[in-house]
C-alpha positions in Angstrom: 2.1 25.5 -3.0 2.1 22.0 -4.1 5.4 21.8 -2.7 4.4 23.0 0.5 1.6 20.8 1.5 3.6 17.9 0.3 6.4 18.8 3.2 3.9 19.7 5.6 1.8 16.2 4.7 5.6 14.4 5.2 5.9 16.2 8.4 2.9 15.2 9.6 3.1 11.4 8.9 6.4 11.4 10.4 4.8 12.9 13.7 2.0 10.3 13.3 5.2 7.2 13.0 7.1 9.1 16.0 3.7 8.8 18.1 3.0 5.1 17.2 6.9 4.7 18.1 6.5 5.7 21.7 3.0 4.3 22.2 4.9 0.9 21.1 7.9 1.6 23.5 5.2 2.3 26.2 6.0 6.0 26.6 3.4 8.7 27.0 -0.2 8.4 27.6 -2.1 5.4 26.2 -4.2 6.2 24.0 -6.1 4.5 20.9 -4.1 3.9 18.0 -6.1 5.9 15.7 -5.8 9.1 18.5 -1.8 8.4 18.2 -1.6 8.7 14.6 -4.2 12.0 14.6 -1.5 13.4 12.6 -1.6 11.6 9.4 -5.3 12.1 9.7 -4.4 16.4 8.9 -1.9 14.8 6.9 -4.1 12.8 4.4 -5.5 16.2 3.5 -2.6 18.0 2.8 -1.5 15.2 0.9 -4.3 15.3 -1.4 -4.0 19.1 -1.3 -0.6 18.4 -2.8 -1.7 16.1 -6.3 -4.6 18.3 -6.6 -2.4 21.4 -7.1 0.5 19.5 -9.4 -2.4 20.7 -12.2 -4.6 18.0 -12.7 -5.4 14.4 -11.2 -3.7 12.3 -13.7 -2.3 8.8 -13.8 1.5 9.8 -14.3 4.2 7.2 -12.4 5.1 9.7 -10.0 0.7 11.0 -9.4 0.3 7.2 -9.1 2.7 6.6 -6.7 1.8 9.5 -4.8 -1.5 8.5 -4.9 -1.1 4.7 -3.9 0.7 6.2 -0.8 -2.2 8.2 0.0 -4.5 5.5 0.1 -2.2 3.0 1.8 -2.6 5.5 4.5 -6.3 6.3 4.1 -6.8 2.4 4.9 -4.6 2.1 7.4 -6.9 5.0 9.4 -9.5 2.9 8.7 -7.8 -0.2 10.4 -7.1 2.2 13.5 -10.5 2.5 14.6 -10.9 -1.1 15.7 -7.2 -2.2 15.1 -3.8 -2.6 17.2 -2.1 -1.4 13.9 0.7 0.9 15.8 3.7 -1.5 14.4 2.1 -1.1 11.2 1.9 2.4 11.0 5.6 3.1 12.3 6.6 0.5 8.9 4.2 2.0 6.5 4.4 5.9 7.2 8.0 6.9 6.6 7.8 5.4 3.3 4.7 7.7 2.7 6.0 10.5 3.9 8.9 10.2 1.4 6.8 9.8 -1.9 4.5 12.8 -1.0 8.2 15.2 0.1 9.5 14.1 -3.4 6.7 13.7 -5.8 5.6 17.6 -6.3 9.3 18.3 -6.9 9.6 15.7 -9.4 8.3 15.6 -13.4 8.1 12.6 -14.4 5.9 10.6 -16.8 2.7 12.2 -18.8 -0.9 12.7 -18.1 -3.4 11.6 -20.9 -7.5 12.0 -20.8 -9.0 9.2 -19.4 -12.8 8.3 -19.0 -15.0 7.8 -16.2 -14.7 3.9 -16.3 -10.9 4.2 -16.8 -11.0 6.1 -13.7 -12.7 3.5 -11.7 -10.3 0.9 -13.0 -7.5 3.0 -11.8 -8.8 3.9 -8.5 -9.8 0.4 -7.5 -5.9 -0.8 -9.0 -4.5 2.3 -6.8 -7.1 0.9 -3.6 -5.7 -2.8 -4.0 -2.7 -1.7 -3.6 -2.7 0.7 -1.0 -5.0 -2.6 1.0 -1.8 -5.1 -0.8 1.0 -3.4 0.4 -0.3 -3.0 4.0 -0.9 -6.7 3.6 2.8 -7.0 3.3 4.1 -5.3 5.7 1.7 -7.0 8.0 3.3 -10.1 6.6 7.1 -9.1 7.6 6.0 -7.7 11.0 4.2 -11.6 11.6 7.5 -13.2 10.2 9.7 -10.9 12.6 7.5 -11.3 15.8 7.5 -15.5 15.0 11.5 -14.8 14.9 11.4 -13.3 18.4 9.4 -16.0 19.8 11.7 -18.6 18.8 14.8 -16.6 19.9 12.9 -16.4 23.2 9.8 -18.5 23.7 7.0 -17.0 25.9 8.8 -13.6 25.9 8.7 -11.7 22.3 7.7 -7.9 21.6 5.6 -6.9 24.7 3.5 -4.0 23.0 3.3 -6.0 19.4 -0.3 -7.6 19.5 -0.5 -11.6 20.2 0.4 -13.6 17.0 -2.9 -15.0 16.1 -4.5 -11.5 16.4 -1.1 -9.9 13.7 -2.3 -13.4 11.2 -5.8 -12.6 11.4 -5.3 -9.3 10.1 -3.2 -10.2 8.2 -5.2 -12.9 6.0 -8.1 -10.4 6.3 -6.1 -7.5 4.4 -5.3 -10.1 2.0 -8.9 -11.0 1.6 -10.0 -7.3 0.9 -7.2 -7.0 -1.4 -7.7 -9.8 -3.5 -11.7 -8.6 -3.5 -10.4 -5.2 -4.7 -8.1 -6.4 -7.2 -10.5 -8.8 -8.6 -12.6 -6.0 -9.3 -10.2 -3.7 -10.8 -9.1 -6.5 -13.4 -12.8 -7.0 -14.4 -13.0 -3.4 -14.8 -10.3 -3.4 -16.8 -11.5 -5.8 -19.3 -14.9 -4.0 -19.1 -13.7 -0.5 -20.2 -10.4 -0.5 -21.4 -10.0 -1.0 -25.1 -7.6 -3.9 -25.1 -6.3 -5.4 -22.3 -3.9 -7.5 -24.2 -2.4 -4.7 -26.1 1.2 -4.1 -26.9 1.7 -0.8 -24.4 -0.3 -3.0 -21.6 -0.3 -6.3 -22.3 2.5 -7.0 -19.8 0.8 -5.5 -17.0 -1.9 -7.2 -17.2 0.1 -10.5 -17.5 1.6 -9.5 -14.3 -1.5 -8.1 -12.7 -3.0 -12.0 -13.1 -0.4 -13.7 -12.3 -0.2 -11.7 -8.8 -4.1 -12.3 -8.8 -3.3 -16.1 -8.9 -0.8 -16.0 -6.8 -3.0 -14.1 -4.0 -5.5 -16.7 -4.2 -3.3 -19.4 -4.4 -2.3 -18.0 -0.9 -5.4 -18.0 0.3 -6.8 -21.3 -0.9 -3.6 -22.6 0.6 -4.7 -20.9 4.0 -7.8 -22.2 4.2 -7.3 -25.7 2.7 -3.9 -26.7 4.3 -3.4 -23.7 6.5 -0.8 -21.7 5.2 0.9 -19.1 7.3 4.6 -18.5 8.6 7.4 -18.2 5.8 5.2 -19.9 3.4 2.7 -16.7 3.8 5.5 -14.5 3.8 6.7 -15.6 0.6 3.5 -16.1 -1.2 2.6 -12.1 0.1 6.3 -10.8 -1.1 5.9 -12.8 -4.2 2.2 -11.3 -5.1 3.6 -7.6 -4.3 6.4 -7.7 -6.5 4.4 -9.1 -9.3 1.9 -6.2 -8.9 5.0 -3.2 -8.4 6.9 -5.1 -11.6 3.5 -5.1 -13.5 1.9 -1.3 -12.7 4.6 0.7 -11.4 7.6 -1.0 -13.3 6.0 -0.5 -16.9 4.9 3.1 -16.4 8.7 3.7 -15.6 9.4 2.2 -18.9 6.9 3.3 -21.1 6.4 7.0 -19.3 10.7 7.7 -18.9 12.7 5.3 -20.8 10.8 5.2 -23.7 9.5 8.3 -23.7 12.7 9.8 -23.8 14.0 7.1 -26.3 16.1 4.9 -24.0 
């Protein structure tokens, strides 16, 4: 059954992608961007359908991954109330739909009792991400519309919304995801034994210095106005840190190791 809903949530973000795909190549009936991706709105609910019935909500690489995706996409509903997020969607919901068609399928990794306040740090880690990553690939849609403008000033992507408006957002989801991630370290160091120990110690090392190099973006912003490549880079450069730090040592600890690799 897991299996099932996980296909049908993948089918359904697809149709939600192929919707915001026309609406950006002007086909069909306008429409808001939250009516075009409807879908993923059904899907969201299979797709927590689909980790409820793997057992049990546990942290496991491949639950936390699933999980991340799910809300990545949760937020990204959110945006589409009040947001031209159509190019965002078509980037961010293929790669969704592929973690929730794979994960039930897959065993990997090991699910250990946690606490209440262990589960708020997690679900405010898997939140910062889900707001981070969107912040991303808001970052390489800005860097590819700037492209088109220079290859062709005055003309560029017709249907992408105007530059400023793609930056704002862009900033903003930064700004919510640096909030959330603040958060998520403090309640780390607040209920977590040992933040420094030998099993985590590296991601928190690489959760802070993703922290730091979030805000360095965004002091860098404000202060000396920061955007273009430079935002690009300091983005891609915060995102890997935080997929190195979370994801990366789960996949050692919870496959190499654990199978003594």
């Amino acid at each position: 059954m897991s299996g099932f809903l996980g296909l049908l949530a993948a089918a359904l973000y697809l149709s939600a992608a192929f919707n915001l795909r026309r609406s950006l190549a002007g086909q069909g009936v306008t429409r808001r961007p939250l009516q075009h991706a409807l879908p993923a709105v059904f899907a969201l609910a299979a797709h927590a359908g689909s980790v409820a019935l793997t057992g049990t909500f546990n942290l496991a690489i491949t639950n936390a991954l699933s999980l991340a995706a799910w809300a990545m996409v949760a937020i990204l509903l959110c945006l589409a109330a009040r947001n031209p997020v159509q190019s965002l969607g078509v980037l961010v919901l293929p790669p969704a739909a592929l973690i929730v068609a794979v994960v039930p399928f897959v065993s990997v990794g090991t699910s250990t009792h946690i606490d209440a306040g262990v589960w708020l740090h997690a679900l405010l880690s898997l939140s910062a991400y889900g707001v981070l990553c969107l912040a991303a690939a808001q970052a390489c849609l800005v860097a590819w519309h700037t492209a088109q403008l220079r290859q062709a000033p005055g003309a560029g992507p017709s249907r992408l919304p105007p530059l400023a408006a793609m930056e704002r957002l862009m900033f903003r989801l930064l700004a919510i995801g640096l909030a959330i991630l603040t958060l998520a370290i403090v309640t780390g160091f607040a209920f977590l034994d040992d933040m420094f120990a030998q099993r985590v110690a590296h991601k928190t090392v690489f959760s802070l210095l993703a922290w730091a190099a979030f805000a360095a973006l965004l002091a860098g912003h404000h202060l000396a106005g920061w955007r273009g490549k430079t935002a690009l880079r300091w983005t891609l450069t915060g995102m890997v840190l935080l997929i190195v730090g979370f994801f990366g040592s789960k996949l050692v600890l919870e496959v190499f190791l654990a199978n003594g690799t």
